[in-house]
C-alpha positions in Angstrom: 82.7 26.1 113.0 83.1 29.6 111.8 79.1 30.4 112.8 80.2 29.2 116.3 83.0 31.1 116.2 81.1 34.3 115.4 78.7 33.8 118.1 81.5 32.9 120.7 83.1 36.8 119.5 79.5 38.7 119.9 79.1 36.7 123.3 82.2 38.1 124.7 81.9 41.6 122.8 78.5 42.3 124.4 79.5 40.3 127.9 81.9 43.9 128.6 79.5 46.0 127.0 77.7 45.3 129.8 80.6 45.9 131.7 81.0 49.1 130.1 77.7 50.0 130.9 76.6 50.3 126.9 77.8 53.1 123.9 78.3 56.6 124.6 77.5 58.6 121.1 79.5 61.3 119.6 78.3 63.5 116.7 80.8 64.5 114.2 80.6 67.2 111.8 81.4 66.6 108.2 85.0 67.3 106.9 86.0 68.6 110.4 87.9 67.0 113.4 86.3 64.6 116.0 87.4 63.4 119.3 87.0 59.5 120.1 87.1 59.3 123.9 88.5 56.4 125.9 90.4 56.6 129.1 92.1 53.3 131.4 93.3 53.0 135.2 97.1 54.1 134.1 99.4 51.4 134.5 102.8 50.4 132.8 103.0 49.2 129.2 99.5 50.2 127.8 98.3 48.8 124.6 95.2 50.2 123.0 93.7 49.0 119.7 90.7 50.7 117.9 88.7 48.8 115.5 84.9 49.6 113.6 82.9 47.2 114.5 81.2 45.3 111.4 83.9 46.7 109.1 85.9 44.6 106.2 88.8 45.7 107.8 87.8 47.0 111.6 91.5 48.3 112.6 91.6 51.8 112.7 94.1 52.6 114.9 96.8 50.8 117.5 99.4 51.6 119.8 101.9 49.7 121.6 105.7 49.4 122.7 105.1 53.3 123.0 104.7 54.6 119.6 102.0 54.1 116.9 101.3 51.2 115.1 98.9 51.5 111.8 101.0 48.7 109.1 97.0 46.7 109.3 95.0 49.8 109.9 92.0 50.3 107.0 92.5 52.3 104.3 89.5 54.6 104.7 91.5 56.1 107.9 95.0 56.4 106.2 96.8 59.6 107.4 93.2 60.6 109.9 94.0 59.0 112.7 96.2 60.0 116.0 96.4 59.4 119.9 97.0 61.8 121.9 100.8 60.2 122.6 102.3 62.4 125.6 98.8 61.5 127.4 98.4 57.4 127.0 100.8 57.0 129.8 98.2 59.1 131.7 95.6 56.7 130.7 94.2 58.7 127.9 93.7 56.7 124.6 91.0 59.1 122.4 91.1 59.0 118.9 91.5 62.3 116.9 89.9 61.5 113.8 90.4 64.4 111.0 88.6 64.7 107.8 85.6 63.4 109.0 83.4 61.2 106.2 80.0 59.9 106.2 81.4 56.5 105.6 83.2 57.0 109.2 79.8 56.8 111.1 79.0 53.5 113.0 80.0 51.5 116.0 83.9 51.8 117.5 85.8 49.5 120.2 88.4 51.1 122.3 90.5 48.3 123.9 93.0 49.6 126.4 95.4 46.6 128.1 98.4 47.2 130.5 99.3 45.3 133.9 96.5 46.7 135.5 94.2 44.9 133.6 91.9 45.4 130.4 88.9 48.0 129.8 86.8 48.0 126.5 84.9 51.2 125.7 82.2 51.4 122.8 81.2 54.7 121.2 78.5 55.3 118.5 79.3 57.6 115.6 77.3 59.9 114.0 78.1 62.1 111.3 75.9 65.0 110.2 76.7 67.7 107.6 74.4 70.1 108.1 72.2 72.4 106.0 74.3 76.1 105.2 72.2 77.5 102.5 69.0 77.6 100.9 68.8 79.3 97.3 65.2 80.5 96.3 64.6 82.1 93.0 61.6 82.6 90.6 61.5 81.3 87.3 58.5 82.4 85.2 55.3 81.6 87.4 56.9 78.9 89.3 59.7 79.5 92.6 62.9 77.2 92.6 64.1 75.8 96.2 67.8 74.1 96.3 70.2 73.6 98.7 73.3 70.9 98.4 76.0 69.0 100.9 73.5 67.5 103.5 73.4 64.2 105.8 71.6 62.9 106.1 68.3 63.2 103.9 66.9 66.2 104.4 63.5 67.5 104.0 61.8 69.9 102.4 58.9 72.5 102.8 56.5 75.1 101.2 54.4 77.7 103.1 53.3 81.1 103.1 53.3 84.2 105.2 50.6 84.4 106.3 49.6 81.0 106.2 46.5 80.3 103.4 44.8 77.4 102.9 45.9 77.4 99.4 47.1 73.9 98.0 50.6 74.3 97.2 51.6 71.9 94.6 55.4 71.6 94.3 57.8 68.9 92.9 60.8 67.5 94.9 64.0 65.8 93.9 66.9 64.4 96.0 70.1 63.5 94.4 73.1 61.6 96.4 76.4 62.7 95.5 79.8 60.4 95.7 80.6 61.7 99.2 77.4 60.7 100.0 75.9 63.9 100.9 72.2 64.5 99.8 71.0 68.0 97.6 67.7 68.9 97.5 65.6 70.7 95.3 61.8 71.9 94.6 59.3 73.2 92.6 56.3 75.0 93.1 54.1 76.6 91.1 52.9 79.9 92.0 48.9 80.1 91.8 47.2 83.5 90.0 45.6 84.9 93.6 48.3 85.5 95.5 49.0 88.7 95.4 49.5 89.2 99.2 51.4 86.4 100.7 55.0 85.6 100.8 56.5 82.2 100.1 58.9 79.7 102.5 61.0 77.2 101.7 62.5 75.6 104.8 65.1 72.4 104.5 65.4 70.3 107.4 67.8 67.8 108.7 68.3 66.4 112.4 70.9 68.7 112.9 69.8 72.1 112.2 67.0 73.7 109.4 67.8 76.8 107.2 64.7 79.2 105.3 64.5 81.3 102.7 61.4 83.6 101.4 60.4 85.4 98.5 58.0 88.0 99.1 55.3 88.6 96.1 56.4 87.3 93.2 54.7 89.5 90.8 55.7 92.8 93.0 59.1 91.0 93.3 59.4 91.1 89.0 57.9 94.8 88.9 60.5 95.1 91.1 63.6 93.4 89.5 62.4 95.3 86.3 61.8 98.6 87.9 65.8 97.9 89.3 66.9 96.8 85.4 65.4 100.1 83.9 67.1 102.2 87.3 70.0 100.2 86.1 69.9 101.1 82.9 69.6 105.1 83.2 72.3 104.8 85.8 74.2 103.5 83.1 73.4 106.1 80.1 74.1 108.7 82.7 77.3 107.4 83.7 78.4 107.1 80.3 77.1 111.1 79.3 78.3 112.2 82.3 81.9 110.5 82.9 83.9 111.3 80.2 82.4 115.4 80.5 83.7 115.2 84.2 87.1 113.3 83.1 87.5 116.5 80.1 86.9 119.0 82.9 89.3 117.8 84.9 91.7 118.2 82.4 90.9 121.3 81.4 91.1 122.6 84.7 94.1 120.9 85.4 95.3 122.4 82.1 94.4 126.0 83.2 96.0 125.5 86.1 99.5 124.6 84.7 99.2 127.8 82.6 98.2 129.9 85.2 101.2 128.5 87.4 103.3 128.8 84.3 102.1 132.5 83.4 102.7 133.4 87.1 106.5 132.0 87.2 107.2 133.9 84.4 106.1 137.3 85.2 108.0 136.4 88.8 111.3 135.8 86.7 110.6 138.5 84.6 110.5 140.9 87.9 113.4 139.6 89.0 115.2 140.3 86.3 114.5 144.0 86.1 115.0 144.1 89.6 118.6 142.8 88.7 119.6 145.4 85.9 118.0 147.7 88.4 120.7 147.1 91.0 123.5 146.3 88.8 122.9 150.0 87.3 123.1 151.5 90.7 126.0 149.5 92.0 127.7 150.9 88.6 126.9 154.2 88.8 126.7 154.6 92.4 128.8 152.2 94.1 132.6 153.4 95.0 134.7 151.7 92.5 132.7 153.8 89.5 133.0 157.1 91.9 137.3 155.9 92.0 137.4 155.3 88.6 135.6 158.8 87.6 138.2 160.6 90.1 141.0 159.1 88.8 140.1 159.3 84.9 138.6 162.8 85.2 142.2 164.2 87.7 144.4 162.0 87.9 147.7 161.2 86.0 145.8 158.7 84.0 144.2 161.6 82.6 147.4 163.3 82.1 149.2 160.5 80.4 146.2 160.0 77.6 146.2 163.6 77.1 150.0 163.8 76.4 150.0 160.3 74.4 147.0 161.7 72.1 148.9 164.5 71.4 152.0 163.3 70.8 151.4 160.5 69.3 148.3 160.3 68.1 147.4 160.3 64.0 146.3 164.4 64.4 149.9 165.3 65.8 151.5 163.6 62.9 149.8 165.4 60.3 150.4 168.6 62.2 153.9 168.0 62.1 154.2 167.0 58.7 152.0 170.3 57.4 154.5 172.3 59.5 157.7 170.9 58.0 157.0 170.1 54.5 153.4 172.1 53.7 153.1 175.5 52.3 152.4 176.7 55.5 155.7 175.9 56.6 157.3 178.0 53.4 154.8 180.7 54.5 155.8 180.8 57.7 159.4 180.9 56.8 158.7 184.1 54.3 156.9 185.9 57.3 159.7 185.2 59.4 162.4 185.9 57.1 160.9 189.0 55.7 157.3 189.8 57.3 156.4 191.7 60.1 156.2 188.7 62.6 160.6 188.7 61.9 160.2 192.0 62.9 158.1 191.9 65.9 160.2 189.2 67.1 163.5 191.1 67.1 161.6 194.0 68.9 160.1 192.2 71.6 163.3 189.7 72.1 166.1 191.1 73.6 169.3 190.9 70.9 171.2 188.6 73.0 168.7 186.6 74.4 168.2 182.9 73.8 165.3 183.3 71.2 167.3 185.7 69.2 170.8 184.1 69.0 169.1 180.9 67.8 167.4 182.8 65.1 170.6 183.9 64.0 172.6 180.5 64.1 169.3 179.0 62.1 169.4 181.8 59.3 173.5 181.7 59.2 173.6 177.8 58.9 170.4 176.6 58.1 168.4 176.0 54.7 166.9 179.4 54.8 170.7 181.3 54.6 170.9 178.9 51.9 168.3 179.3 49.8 168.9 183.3 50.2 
């Protein structure tokens, strides 16, 4: 019952591929985005169901009721699948499919259903991931070829530039990773006369082939080692010569900063004299010192310390204590009392002037009548 079952489903499956008129293939690209397309007579209510075909779980995507449905969808397209949702009412029902996976290749179903009718549409699958690199490197007398991430199986080459009719022996091994993806790599051994060719690796796949060359391998080691010892000076130098430029710099910079400094200080140092130079002449010259010298030299000011010295002063004092109470005083007295100045006096004074009547009252009342 379940065989006939089976062959009842493929009967009708390939009954509107022939409708269909057979697969239309897409290529998808590894870990990038693909576009499924379908497309139906637009009509209202559309329904469209994806499945894998010969899947353990062939839903992949469905839409009805106008939104997305995915509660039975397979696990290996949770979260990669969308319609295009403001087109299905257009009759547009592709399948964006994101994060594409080897595992994702194979054959899909597209059935679009609305009240115009039902359209099936089949698409074949491919997935490639295509060759990016190839790393050639020499190890001893024998050349290295690799190259990783490819689907499917790729395949690779040796040959030389220009081609030889050497026999080239080399050594491949192809290892498949959990994403299923394929890396490559070989070995070949280098033979003694080969002076002048170059080798090739070249990895192919159906999509696309990448090359790499290596050109003498014995000139390519004089070469690597003529780099190393190049290297190698260039280093010594660098190390001699770096820290001599770094102590110049300083010391220039160093010279400079004195310079600067010696130079700031001879400018204040000019500016100073300049400074005295003009306060001197503004003193001496200007017309307050001119005032002053006027006014000191004739003025009362003048005057008035003249008569306060004098009078005041610790020279007038004296003077007037000599005169009273020194012996010049006494002396003074005897001449006038009985010397000739008396008598010059009373010649050259008139007898009732001023002068002469207050010599009289003074030797009538004062200490010299006395002491006579």
């Amino acid at each position: 019952m379940t065989e006939m079952k089976c062959v009842v489903f493929w009967g009708v499956v390939t009954f509107f591929w022939t409708l269909c008129g057979g697969d239309r293939d897409v290529s998808c690209v590894f870990s990038q985005v693909c576009i499924l397309p379908c497309s139906f007579q637009p009509a209202d209510g559309p329904a469209v169901h994806w499945t894998q075909l010969a899947a353990a779980e062939p839903a992949v995507h469905s839409y009805y009721d106008g939104r997305d449905r995915v509660q039975h969808q397979n696990q290996n397209f949770r979260g990669r699948t969308s319609l295009f949702v403001d087109w299905v009412s257009s009759g547009n029902a592709s399948l964006l499919l994101t994060g594409v996976k080897v595992q994702d290749q194979g054959r899909y179903v597209c059935n679009c259903s609305s009240s115009a009718g039902t359209r099936l549409a089949f698409i074949r699958v491919s997935v490639d991931a295509p060759v990016k690199t190839v790393n050639l490197r020499q190890a001893e007398n024998r050349l290295i070829c690799s190259s990783d991430g490819i689907y499917p199986e790729p395949n690779l080459t040796w040959s030389t530039e220009p081609p030889s009719e050497l026999v080239l022996q080399s050594s491949t091994l192809v290892q498949l990773t959990e994403q299923q993806l394929f890396n490559i790599s070989s070995s070949l051994k280098v033979p003694d006369n080969d002076t002048d060719l170059t080798y090739v690796c070249t990895v192919r796949t159906r999509r696309n082939h990448e090359a790499n060359r290596l050109e003498n391998p014995e000139a390519a080691g004089r070469a690597q080692g003529m780099w190393i010892v190049a290297g190698v000076i260039l280093v010594s130098v660098s190390t001699i010569a770096v820290p001599v430029f770094v102590e110049k710099c300083i010391k220039s910079r160093k010279s400079k900063r004195s310079r600067q400094q010696n130079i700031e200080e001879e400018e204040q140092a000019a500016n100073g004299l300049i400074s005295s130079q003009l306060e001197e002449e503004q003193v001496e010259n200007g017309p307050i010192s001119s005032q002053l010298k006027e006014q000191v030299e004739n003025g009362p000011i003048s005057n008035q310390l003249e008569e306060e010295q004098v009078e005041n002063g610790p020279i007038s004092s004296q003077l007037k204590e000599q005169v009273e109470n020194g012996p010049i005083s006494s002396q003074l007295k005897e001449q006038v009392e009985n010397g000739p100045i008396s008598n010059q006096l009373e010649e050259e004074r008139p007898e009732n002037g001023p002068i002469s009547s207050q010599l009289e009252e003074r030797s009538q009342n004062g200490p010299i009548s006395s002491q006579r």
